[in-house]
C-alpha positions in Angstrom: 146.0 19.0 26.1 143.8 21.3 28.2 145.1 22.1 31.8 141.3 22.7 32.8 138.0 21.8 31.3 137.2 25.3 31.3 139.3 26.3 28.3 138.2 22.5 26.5 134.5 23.7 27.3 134.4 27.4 25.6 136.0 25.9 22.5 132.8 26.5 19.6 132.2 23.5 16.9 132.3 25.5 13.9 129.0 24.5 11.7 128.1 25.4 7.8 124.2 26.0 7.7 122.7 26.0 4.5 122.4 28.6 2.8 125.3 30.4 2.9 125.9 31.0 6.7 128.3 29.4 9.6 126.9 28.7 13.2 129.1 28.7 16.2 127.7 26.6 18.4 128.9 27.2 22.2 128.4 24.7 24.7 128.6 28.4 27.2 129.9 30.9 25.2 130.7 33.4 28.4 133.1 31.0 29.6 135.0 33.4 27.2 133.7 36.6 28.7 134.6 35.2 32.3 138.1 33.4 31.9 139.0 36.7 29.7 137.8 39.1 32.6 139.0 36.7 35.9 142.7 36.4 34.2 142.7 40.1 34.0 141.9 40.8 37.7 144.1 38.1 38.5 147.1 39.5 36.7 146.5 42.9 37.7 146.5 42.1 41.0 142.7 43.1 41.8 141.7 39.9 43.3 143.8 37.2 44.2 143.1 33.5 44.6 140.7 32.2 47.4 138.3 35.5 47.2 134.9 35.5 46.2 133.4 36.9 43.1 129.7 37.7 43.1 127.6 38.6 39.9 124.2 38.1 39.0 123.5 35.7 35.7 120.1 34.0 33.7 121.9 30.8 33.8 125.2 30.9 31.1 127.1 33.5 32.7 126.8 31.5 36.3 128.2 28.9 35.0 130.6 30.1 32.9 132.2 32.4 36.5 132.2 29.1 38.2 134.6 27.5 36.3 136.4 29.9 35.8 136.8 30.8 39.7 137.1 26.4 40.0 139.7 27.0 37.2 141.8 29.8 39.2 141.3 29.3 42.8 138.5 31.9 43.5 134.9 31.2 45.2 131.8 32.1 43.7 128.4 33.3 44.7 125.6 33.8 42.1 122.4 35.2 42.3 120.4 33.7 40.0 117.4 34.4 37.9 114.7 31.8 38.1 115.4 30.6 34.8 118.3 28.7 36.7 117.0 25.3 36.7 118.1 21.7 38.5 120.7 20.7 36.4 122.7 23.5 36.7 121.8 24.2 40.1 123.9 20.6 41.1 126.9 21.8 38.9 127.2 24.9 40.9 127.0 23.0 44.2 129.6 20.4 43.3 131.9 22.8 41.4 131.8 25.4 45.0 130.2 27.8 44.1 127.2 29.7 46.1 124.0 30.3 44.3 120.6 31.8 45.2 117.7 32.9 43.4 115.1 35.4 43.5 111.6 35.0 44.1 109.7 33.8 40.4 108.7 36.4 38.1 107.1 36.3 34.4 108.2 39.9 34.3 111.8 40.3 32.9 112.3 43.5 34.2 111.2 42.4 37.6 114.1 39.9 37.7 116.3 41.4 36.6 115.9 44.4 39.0 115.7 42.0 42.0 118.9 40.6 41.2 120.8 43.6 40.9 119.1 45.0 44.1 120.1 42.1 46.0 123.8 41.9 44.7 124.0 45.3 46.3 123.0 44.1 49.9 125.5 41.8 49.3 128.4 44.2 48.6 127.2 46.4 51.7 127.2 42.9 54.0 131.0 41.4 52.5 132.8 44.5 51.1 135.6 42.4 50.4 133.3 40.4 47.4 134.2 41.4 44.0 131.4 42.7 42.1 132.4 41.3 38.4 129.7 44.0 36.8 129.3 41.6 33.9 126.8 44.0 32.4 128.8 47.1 33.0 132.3 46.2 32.7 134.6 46.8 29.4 137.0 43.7 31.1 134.6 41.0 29.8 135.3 42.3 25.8 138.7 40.6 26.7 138.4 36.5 26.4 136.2 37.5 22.7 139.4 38.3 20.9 139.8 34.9 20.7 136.5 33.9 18.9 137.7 36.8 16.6 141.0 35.0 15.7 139.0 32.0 15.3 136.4 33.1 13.0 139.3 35.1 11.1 141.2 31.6 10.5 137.8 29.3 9.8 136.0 31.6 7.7 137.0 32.5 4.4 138.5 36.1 3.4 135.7 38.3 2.5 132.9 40.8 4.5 131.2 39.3 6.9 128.0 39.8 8.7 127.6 38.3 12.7 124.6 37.8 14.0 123.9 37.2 17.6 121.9 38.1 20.8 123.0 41.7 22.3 122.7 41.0 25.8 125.5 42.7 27.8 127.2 43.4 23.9 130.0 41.7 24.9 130.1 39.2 23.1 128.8 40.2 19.6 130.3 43.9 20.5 133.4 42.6 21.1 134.1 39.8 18.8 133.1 42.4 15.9 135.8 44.8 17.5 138.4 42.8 17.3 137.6 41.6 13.4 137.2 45.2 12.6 140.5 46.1 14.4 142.2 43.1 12.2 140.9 45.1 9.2 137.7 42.8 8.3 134.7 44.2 7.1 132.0 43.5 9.2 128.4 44.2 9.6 127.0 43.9 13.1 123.6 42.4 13.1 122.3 42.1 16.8 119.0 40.4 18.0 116.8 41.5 21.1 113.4 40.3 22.8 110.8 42.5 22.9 110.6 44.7 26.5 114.4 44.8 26.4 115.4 48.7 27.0 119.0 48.2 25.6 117.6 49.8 22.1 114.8 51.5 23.4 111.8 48.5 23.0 110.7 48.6 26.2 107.4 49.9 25.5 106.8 46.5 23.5 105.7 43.9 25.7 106.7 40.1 25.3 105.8 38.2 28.7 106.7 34.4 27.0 110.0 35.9 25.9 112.1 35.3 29.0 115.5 35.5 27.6 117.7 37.6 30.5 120.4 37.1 28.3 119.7 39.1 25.2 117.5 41.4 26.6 117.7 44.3 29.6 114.9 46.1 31.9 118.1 47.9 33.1 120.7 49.9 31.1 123.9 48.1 30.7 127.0 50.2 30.0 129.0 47.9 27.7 126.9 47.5 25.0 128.6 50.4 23.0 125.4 50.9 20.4 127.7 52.8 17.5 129.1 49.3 16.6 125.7 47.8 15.6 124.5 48.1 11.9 121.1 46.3 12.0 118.6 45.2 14.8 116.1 42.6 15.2 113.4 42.4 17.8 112.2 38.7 17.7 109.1 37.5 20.0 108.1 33.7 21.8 107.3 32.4 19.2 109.2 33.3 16.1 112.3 32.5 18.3 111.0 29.3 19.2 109.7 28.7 15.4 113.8 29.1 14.8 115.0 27.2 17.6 112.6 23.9 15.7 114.2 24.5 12.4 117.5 25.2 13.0 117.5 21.3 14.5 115.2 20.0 11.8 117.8 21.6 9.2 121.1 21.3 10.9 120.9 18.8 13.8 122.0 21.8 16.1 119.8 21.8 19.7 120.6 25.3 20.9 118.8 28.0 22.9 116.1 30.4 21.7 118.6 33.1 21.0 120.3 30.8 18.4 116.6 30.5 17.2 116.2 34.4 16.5 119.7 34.6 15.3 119.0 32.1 13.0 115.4 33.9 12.1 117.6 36.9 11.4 120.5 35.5 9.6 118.2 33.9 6.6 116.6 37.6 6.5 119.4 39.3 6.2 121.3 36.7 3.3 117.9 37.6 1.9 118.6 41.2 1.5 122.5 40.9 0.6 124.0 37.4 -0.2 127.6 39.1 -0.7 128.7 38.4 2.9 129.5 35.0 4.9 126.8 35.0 8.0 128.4 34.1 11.2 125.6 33.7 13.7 126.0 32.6 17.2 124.3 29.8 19.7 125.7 30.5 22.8 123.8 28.3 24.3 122.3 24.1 24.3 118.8 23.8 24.4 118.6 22.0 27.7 116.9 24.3 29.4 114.9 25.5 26.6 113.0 21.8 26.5 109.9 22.5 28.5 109.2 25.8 27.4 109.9 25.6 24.0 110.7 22.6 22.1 108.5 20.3 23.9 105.9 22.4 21.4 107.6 22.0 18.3 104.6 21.1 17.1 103.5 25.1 17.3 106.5 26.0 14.8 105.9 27.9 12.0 107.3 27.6 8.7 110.6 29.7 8.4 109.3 30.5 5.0 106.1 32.2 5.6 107.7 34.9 8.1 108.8 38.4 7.0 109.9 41.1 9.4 108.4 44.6 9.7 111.1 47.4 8.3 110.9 50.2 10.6 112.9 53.4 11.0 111.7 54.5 14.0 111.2 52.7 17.9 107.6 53.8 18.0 107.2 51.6 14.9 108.2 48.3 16.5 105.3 45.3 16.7 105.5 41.9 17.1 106.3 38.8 15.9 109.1 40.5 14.5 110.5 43.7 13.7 114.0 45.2 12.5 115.6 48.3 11.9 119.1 50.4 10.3 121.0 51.4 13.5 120.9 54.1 14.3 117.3 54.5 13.8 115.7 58.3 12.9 114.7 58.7 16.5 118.6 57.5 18.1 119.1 61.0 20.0 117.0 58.9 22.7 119.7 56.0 23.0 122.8 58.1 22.7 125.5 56.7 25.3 129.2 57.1 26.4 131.4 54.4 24.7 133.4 52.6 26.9 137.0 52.2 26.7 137.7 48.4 26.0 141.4 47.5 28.2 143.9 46.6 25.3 141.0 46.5 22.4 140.1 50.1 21.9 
């Protein structure tokens, strides 16, 4: 029995995909990046119950912080993206927490910036907040050690290949730590938007793709790049072409990331059917409705679509492009590795 619906919540239903690939499909899979990180604060005396946490969040990382703050004691203020919409808005009211959101914006890199700039008025106005950093701090590689441990008792022995969005990199970063550390072979297969500067496509526009979560106009510090094998860039459309099929095929409604995960998982079988696939849906598609499914009727066949192979950044064009990490040009992307408490 669960003392909290928090830890019955983050719990992934473990799905075989045909061919030859397993989906975990999260309900919110940060709920593992924030009860890892607020557990660690708490027992390491950094904040203790009844202060406030603040972060910034597309939507799955709000509401993964506020139950883990309803879980613990803490309050919660969120600024929000506009991709935040109604239903989770209530849920953050009721649960306590504190949301607001910045002004619209089609422009990812616009949100994103406005988001971090207001956190920072924040700080300067309540210096007693706590600043969880999701996109910069090595404490939210913590709670994945448990998705490792699951994966390592649901899927059989054998290599493996995860495929997931990137976003901060905690959660595909870290879960393939912690397999590696336990002595798995794993190949790291991560999936961005287009515009996203986390592996340098930034001068590739997508304005459809709004997907905070798996892309970055900013640099975020723990996405540790040397653990990546393989990169795909998937656009609007493509993703949403995957999001249709992977319900038409499996029955599983998830977000658009799950969509280009899935995209990129059926690629990549293609090019080596020796490993299990593992790709994640972190997400429902709830909020994905409007935008995307309500057009299912625009999908393209899975069949039909083939990625462009590059080797270098300046190569990358939509729908779809991939690429061998490092690529020949990755003296551009280099970055400091962070230290991961109690992992690495």
């Amino acid at each position: 029995m669960h003392e909290h619906i928090a830890e019955a919540v983050k719990e992934p239903d473990v799905v075989t995909v045909p061919p030859g690939a397993v989906c975990l499909r999260f309900e919110t899979m940060k709920l593992y990046s924030a009860l890892g990180a607020v557990r660690h604060l708490l027992d390491t005396g950094q904040v203790s119950p009844g202060d406030t946490l603040i972060d910034s969040s597309s939507g799955i990382y709000a509401h993964a912080l506020a139950l883990a703050c309803h879980r613990h004691g803490l309050k919660c203020h969120i600024v929000g993206s506009t991709t935040v919409d109604r239903t989770l808005r209530v849920q953050l009211q009721i649960l306590g927490a504190t949301l607001e959101q910045v002004r619209p914006s089609k422009n990812l890199r616009l949100d994103q910036n406005l988001r971090v700039e207001r956190i920072g008025e924040l700080l300067r106005e309540n210096p007693d907040y706590h600043w969880m950093r999701q996109y910069h701090d090595s404490i939210h590689y913590l709670g994945y050690r448990d998705v490792a441990d699951l994966i390592g008792k649901e899927v059989p022995e054998g290599a493996l290949a995860l495929v997931g969005g990137v976003g901060t990199g905690a959660s595909t970063g870290a879960i393939a730590t912690y397999l590696r550390e336990a002595g798995r072979d794993v190949t790291l297969v991560g999936v961005q938007p287009f515009g996203s500067v986390t592996f340098g496509a930034e001068h590739v526009s997508d304005p459809d793709m709004i997907i905070a979560g798996i892309g970055s106009s900013i640099p975020f510090r723990n996405v540790r790049h040397e653990l990546y094998d393989r990169i795909h860039w998937v656009n609007f459309d493509y993703a949403m072409s995957g999001a249709v099929e992977l319900l038409r095929a499996s029955g599983i409604f998830a977000g658009l990331s799950a969509g280009a995960a899935y995209l990129a998982t059926l690629w990549e079988r293609r090019r080596d059917d020796s490993r299990t696939y593992v790709f994640l849906a972190a997400d429902t598609g709830h909020r994905y409705v409007d935008s995307a499914y309500a057009h299912h009727d625009r999908a393209r066949g899975l069949g039909a679509m083939r990625p462009h192979e590059v080797t270098e950044r300046q190569e990358l064009r939509h729908p779809w492009s991939t690429m061998d990490w490092p690529p020949r040009d990755s003296a551009l992307l280099r970055g400091e590795p962070l230290l991961v408490p109690g992992a690495v």
